[in-house]
TORLUMNU-460211 format. One line per field, with one value per residue (C-alpha): residue number from 1; residue in one letter; chain; x, y, z. Coordinates in Angstrom, 3 decimals, decimal comma. Layout:
BEGIN
k: NUM/...
r: A/...
c: A/...
px: X/...
py: Y/...
pz: Z/...
END
This chain:
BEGIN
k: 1/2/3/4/5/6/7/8/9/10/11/12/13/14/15/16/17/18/19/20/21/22/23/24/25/26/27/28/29/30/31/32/33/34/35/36/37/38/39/40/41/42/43/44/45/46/47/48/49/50/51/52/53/54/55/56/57/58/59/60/61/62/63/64/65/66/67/68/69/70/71/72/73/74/75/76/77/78/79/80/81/82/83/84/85/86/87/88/89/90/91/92/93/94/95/96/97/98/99/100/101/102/103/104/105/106/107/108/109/110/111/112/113/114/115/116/117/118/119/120/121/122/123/124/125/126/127/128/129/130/131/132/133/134/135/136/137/138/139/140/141/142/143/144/145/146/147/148/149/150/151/152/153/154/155/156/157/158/159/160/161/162/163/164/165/166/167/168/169/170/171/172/173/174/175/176/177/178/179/180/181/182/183/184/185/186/187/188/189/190/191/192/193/194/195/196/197/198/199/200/201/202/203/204/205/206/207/208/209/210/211/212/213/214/215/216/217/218/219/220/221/222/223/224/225/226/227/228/229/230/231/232/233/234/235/236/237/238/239/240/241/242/243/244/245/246/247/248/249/250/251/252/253/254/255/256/257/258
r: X/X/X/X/X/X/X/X/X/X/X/X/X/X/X/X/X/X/X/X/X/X/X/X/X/X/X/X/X/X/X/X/X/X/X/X/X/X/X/X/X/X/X/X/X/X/X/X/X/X/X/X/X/X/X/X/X/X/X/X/X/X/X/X/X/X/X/X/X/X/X/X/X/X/X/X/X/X/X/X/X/X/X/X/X/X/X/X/X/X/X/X/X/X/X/X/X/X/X/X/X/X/X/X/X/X/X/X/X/X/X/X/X/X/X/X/X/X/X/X/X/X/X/X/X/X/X/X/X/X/X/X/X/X/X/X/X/X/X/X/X/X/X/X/X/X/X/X/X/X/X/X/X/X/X/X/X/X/X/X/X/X/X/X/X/X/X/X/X/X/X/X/X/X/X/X/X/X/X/X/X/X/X/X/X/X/X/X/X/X/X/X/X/X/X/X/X/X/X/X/X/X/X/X/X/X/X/X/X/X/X/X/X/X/X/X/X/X/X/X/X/X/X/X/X/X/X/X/X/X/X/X/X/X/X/X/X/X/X/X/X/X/X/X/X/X/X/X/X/X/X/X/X/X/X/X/X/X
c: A/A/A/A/A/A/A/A/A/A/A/A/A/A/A/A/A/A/A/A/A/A/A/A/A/A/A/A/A/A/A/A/A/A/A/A/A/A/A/A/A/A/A/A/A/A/A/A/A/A/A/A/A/A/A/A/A/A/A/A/A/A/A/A/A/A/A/A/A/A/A/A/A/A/A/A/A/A/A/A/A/A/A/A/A/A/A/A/A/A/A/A/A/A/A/A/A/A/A/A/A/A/A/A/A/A/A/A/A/A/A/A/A/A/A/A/A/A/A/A/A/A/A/A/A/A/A/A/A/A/A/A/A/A/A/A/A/A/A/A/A/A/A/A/A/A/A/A/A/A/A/A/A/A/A/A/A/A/A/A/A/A/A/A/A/A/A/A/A/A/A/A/A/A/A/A/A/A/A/A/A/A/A/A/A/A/A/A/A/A/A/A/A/A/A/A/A/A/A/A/A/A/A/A/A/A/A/A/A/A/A/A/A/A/A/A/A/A/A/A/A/A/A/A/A/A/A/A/A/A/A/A/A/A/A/A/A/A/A/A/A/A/A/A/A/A/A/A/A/A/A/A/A/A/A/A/A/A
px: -207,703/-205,927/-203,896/-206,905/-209,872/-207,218/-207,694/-210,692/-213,048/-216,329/-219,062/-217,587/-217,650/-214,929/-214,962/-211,740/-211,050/-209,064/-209,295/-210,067/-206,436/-202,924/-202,212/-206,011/-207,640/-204,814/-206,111/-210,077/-209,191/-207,394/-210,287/-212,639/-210,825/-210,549/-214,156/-215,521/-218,038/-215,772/-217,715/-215,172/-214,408/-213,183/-214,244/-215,223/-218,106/-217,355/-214,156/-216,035/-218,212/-215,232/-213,529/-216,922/-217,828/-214,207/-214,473/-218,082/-217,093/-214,682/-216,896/-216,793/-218,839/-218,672/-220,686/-219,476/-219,837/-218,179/-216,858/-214,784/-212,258/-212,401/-215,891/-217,538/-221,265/-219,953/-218,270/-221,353/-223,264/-220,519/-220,782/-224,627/-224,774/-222,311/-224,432/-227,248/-225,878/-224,384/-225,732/-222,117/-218,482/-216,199/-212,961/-212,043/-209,313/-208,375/-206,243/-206,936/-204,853/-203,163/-199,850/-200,136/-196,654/-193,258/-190,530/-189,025/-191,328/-190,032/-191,890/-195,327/-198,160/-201,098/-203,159/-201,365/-200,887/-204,132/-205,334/-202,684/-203,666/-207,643/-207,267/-204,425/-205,217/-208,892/-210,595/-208,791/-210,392/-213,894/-214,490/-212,950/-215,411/-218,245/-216,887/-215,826/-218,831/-221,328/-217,854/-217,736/-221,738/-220,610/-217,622/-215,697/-213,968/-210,360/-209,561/-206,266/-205,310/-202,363/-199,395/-195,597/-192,457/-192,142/-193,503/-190,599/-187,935/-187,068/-187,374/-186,190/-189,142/-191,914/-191,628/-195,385/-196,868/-194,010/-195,506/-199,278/-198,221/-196,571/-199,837/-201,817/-199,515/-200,775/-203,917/-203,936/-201,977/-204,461/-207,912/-205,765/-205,978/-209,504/-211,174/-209,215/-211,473/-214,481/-212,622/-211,706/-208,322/-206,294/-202,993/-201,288/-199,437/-196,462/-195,642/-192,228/-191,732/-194,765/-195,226/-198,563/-199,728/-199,573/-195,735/-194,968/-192,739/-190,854/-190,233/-189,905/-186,822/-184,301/-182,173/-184,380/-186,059/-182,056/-181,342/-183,958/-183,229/-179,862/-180,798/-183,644/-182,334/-184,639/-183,694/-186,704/-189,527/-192,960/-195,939/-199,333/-200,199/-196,825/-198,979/-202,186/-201,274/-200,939/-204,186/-205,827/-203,301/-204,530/-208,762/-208,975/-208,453/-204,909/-203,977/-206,270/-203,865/-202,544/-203,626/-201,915/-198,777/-197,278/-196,208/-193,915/-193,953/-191,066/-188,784/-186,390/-185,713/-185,551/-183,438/-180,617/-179,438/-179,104
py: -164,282/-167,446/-169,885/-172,386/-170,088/-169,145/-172,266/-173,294/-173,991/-174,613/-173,728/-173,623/-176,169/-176,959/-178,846/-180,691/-182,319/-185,842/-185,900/-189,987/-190,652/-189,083/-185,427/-184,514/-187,024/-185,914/-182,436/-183,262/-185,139/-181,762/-179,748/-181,890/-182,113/-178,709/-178,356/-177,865/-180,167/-181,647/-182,614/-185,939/-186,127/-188,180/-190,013/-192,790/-193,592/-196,005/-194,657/-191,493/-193,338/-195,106/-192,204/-190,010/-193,505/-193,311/-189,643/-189,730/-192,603/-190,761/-188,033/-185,526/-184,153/-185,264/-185,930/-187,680/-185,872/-188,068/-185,947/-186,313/-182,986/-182,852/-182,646/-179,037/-180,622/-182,721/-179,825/-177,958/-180,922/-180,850/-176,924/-176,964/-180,497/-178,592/-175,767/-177,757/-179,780/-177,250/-173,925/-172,520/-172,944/-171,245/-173,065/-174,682/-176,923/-177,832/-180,867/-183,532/-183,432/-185,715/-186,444/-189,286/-188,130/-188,860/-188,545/-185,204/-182,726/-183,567/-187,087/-185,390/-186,062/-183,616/-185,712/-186,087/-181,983/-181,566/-183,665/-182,086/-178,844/-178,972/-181,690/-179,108/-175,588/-175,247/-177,553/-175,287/-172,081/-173,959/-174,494/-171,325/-169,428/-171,708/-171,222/-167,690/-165,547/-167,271/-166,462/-162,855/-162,626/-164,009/-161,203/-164,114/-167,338/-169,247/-171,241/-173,066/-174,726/-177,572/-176,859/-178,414/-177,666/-179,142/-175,371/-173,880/-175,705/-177,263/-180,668/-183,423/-185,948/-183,791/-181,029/-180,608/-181,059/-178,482/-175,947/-176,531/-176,601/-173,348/-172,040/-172,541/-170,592/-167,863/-168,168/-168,217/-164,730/-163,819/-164,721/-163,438/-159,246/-160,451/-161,313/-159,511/-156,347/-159,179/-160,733/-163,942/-165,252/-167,306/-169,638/-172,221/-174,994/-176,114/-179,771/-181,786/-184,806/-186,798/-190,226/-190,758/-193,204/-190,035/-190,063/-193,475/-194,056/-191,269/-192,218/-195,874/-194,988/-196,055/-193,933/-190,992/-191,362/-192,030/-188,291/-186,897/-188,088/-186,761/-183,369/-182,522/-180,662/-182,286/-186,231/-187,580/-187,167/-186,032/-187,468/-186,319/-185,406/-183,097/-180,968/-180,604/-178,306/-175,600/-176,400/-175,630/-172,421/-171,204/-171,816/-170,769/-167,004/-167,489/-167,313/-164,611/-161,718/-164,032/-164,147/-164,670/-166,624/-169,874/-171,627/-174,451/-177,218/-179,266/-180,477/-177,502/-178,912/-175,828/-174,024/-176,619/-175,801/-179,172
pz: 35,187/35,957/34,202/33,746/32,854/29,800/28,571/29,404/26,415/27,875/26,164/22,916/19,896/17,649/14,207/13,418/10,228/10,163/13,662/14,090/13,780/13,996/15,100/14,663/16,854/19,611/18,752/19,418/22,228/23,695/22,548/24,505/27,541/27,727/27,876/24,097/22,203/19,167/15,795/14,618/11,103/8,435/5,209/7,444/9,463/11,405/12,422/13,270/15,595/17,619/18,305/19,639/21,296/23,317/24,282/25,313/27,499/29,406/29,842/27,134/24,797/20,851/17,588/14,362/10,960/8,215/5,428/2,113/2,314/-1,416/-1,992/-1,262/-0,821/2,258/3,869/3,469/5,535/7,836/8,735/8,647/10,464/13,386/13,610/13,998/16,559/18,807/17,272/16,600/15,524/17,718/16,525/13,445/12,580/9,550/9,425/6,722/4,047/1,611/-0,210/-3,050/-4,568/-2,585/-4,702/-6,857/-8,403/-12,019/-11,714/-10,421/-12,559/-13,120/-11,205/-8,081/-8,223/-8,470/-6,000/-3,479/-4,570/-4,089/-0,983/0,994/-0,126/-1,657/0,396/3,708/1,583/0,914/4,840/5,818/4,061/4,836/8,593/9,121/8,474/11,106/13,377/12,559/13,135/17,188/16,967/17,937/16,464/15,712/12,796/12,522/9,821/10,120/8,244/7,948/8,523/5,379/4,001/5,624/3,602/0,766/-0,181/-2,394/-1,398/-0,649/-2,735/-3,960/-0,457/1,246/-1,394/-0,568/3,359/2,122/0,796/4,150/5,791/3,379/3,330/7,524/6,746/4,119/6,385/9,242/7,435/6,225/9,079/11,690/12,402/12,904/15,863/14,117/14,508/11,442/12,790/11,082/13,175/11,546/13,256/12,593/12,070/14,097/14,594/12,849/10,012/7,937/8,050/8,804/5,019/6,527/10,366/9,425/7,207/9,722/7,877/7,764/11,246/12,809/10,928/12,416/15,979/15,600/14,161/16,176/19,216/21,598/19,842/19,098/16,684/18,088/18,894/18,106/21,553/21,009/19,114/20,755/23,486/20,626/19,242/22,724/22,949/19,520/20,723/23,933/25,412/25,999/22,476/21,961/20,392/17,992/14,301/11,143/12,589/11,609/15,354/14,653/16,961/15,620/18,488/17,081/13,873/11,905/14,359/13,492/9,814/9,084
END
């Protein structure tokens, strides 16, 4: 088998969540390149539509499904909207999430846990298990679901996201056992610091993004596109003995102790 026929994902369709900005647009752009049809998702529309509008112009195949994370009825249009369009799901990636609190974990209010909690963690649960059984029925399917570092460590700032990016590494473990014996593979990717909108109160800390530069073995932060390859590793038939793992992609940050 060669090196590009490991990675190549023609013929397969992949839903990714989030994925009209930041490290999930870089990871539907991958996806597509690599060959698969890419449902684009987000709570807008019209951001939807732009990004399907720039990959179908450069060749590649895409449809835009709008969807609110935190509402179960839209990810049930989203997974029976895919199907309908391409008749299958062969990878899923769960990347939208949310972080409304930055700041120590005495100050968080029930609301802002909550939201983090059903946004990060049920939301990741609701799709996996509206996702995973028309996989098994194939024999065949990959779902990865985007973690954090910040789930690796502790935290002063983000302590309530670090524990729900902590609880998708879980569950990945959990669907992982699950779903195992039905061919279906569960990964987490666990970026670093990335240069998205997503992050930007942390990168454009001078103070914070300068500590990170120095830290980070490879000194500099990532960029979206940083994380892709991994995505299309995780999908594709290269990545195919691999379930249940957490692959950080972090520009060895955590291998520092700092």
């Amino acid at each position: 088998m060669g090196t590009s026929s490991l990675f190549d994902l023609k013929g397969k369709a992949a839903v990714v969540t989030g994925s009209t900005r930041g490290i999930g647009r870089a990871i539907a752009t991958a996806l597509a390149r690599a060959g698969a049809g890419v449902v684009i998702s987000s709570r807008t529309a019209d951001k939807c539509d732009e990004v399907v509008s720039e990959l179908l112009n450069e060749g590649l195949d895409a449809t835009p499904i709008p969807c609110h994370i935190g509402k179960r009825d839209d990810l049930e249009r989203l997974v029976s909207g895919s199907l309908k369009h391409y008749g299958r799901i062969d990878c899923l990636v769960c990347n939208a999430a949310v972080n409304p609190h930055y700041g120590p974990m005495a100050q968080l209010s029930d609301e802002a846990f909550t939201k983090i909690v059903d946004s990060n963690v049920r939301s990741n649960l609701w799709l996996c298990n509206l996702v995973i059984p028309h996989m098994a029925e194939r024999g065949d399917g990959s779902v990865i679901l985007v973690s954090s570092i910040a789930g690796l460590r502790g935290s002063e700032k983000l302590g309530m996201y670090a524990l729900s990016k902590a609880a998708d590494m879980q569950l990945a473990r959990n669907l992982a056992v699950e779903w195992g014996p039905r061919n279906v593979r569960v990964n987490c990717i666990a970026p670093g610091l990335v240069r998205t909108d997503f992050a930007r109160a942390l990168w454009e800390d001078p103070s914070i993004r300068a500590a990170a530069e120095r830290a980070y073995p490879l000194r500099r932060l990532g960029e979206p596109e940083d994380i892709a390859g991994a995505a299309v590793l995780l999908a594709s038939r290269a990545g195919s003995w691999i379930t249940g793992q957490t692959l950080v992609v972090d520009g060895g940050a955590t291998i520092t102790g700092i």
